[in-house]
C-alpha positions as CSV (number, residue, x, y, z in Angstrom):
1,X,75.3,98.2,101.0
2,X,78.2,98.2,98.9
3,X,81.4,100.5,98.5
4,X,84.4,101.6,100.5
5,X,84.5,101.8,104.2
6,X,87.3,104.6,105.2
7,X,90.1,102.8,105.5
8,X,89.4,100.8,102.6
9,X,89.2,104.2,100.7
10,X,92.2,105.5,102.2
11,X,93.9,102.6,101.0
12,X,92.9,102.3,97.5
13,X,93.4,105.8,96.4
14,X,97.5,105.3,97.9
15,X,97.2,101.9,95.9
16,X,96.4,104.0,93.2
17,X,99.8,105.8,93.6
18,X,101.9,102.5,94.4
19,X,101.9,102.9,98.3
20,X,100.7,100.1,100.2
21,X,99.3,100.7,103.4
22,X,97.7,98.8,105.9
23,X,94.1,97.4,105.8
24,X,92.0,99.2,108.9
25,X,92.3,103.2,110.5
26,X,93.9,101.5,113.7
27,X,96.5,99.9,111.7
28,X,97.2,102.5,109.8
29,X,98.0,104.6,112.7
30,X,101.5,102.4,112.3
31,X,102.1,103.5,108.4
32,X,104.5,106.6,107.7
33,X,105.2,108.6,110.1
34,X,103.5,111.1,112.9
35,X,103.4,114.9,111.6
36,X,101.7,118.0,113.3
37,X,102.0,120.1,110.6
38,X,99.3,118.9,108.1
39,X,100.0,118.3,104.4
40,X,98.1,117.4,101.2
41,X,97.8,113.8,101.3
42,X,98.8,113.1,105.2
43,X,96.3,110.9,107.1
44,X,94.1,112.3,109.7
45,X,92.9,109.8,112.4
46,X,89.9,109.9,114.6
47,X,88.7,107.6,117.6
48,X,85.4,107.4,119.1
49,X,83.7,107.5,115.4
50,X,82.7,104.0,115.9
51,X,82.1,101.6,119.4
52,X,85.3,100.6,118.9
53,X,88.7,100.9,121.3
54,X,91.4,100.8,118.8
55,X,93.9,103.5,118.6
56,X,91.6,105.2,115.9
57,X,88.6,103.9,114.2
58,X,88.2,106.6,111.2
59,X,90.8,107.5,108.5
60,X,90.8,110.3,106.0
61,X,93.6,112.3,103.6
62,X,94.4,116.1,104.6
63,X,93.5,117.7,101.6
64,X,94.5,121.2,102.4
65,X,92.6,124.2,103.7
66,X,91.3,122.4,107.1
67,X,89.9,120.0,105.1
68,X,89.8,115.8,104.9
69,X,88.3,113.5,102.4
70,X,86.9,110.2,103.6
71,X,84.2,107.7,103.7
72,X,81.1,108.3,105.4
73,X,77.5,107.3,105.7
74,X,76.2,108.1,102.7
75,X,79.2,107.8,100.4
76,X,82.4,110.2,99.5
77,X,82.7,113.4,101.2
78,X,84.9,116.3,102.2
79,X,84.6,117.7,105.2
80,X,86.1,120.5,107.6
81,X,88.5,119.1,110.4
82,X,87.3,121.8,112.5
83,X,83.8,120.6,112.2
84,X,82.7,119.8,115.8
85,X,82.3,116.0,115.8
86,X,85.7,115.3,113.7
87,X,87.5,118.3,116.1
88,X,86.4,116.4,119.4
89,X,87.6,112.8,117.5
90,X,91.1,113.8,116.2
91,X,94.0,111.9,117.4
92,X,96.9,112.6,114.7
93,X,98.3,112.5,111.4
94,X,100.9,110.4,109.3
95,X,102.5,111.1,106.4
96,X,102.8,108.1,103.6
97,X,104.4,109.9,100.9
């Protein structure tokens, strides 16, 4: 398989911009700073997505209306924050720009 994993997504669409940010979801839990109330382009962090016990192991970008994109299985998507599986996973936000 080829493509973007979500971190590397996350990061190329802010290089696209002219932010650099970190390489992997737990280190860019240490990029910006921590918000609670979302905006359109903040990072939303999940743990538990993966075996993995860093401080958050799957990235996306707030892109209003309860909504994140990211990369998943199976490419590209958007998807609903309040959708069960990311709900139960969320562990923050940070805001880059």
């Amino acid at each position: 398989d080829t493509g973007f994993d979500c971190s590397g997504f996350v990061k190329y669409v802010f290089a696209q911009m002219g932010y650099s940010l970190s390489r992997t979801a737990a280190q860019q839990t240490t990029n910006g700073y921590s918000v609670t109330d979302l905006e359109v382009g903040d990072l939303v962090f999940f743990n538990g997505t993966y075996s993995s016990n860093t401080a958050a192991s799957h990235v996306g970008i707030y892109i209003g209306d309860i909504q994140f994109i990211h990369a998943a299985s199976g490419g590209i998507k958007i998807t609903s924050l309040s959708e069960d599986y990311y709900a139960a996973r969320y562990v923050g936000a940070r805001r880059v720009i």
